[in-house]
C-alpha positions in Angstrom: 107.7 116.5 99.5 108.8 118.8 102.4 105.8 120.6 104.6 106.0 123.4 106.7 103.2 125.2 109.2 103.8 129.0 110.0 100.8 130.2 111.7 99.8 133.6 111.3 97.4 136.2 112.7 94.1 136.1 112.5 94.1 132.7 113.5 95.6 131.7 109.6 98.0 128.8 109.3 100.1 128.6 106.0 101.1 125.5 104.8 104.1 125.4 102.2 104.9 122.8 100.4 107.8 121.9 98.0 108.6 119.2 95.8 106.0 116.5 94.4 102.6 116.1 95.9 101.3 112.3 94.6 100.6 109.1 96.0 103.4 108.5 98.0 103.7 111.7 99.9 99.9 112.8 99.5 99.0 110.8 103.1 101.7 113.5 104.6 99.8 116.4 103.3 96.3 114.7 104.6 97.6 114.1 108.2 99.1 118.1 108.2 95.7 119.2 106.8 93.4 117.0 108.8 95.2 118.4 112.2 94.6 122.3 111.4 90.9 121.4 110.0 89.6 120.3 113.1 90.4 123.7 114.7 87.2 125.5 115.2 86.8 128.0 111.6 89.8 126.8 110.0 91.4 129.2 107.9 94.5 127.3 105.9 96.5 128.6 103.3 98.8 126.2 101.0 101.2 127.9 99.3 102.1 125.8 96.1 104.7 128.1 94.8 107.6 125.3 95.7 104.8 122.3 94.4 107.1 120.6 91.2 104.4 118.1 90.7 100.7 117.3 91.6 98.7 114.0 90.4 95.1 113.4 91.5 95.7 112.0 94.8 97.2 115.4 95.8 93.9 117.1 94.3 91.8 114.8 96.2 93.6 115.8 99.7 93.3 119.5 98.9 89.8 119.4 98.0 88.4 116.8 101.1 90.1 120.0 103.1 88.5 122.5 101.6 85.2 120.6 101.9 85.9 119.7 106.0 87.0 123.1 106.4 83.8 124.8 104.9 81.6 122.7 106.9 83.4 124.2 109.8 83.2 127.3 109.0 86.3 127.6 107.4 88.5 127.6 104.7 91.2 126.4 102.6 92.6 128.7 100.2 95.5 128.2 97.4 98.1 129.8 97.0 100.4 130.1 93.8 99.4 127.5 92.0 101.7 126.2 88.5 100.1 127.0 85.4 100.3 122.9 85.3 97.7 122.9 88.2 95.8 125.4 87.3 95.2 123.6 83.7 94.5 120.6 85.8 92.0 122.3 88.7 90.2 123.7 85.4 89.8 120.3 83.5 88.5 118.8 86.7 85.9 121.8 86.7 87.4 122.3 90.4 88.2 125.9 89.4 85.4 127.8 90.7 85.0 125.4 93.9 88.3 125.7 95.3 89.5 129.2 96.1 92.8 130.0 94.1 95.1 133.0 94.9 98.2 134.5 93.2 100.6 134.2 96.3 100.2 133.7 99.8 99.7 137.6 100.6 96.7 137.9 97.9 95.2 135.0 99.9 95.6 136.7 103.4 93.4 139.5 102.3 90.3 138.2 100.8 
């Protein structure tokens, strides 16, 4: 999996990922994501437009994020997610806990 930061005004960085997030490349995503969650009110996009594949170590990442970044005053919101991991964000009743976005420009603006 191949990660990229772009930070963007207002204090918004966007994380893109491509390829497969799972157990072997998961612990790269955590270690991006852990850095821009300490920042005071994080506000992280992850566009998973270029995500192939996701198992439930990648879910666990994103939402241990999302949690860290709430309690500072944050977010984590994501972007373009396959129909594959929306199904899978649904089953897992994660739907209406973590914020999900049609593309990274929808997720600027809410």
């Amino acid at each position: 999996m191949q990660v990229s930061v772009a930070h963007h005004p207002p204090n918004t960085a966007v994380l893109t990922l491509r390829g497969s997030l799972d157990i072997d490349t998961a612990p790269s995503l955590k270690a991006n994501l852990s850095r821009l969650v300490e920042r005071p009110s994080p506000r992280i996009i992850v566009d998973l437009s270029g995500l192939d594949f996701c198992d439930s170590m990648g879910v666990g990442v994103l939402v241990t994020a999302h949690g860290r970044a709430m309690e500072r005053g944050g977010w984590v919101r994501l972007a373009a997610p396959s129909g594959f991991l929306r199904r899978l964000l649904d089953t897992l009743g994660l739907i209406d806990y973590l914020s999900l976005h049609a593309d990274v420009e929808t997720a600027m603006k809410d």
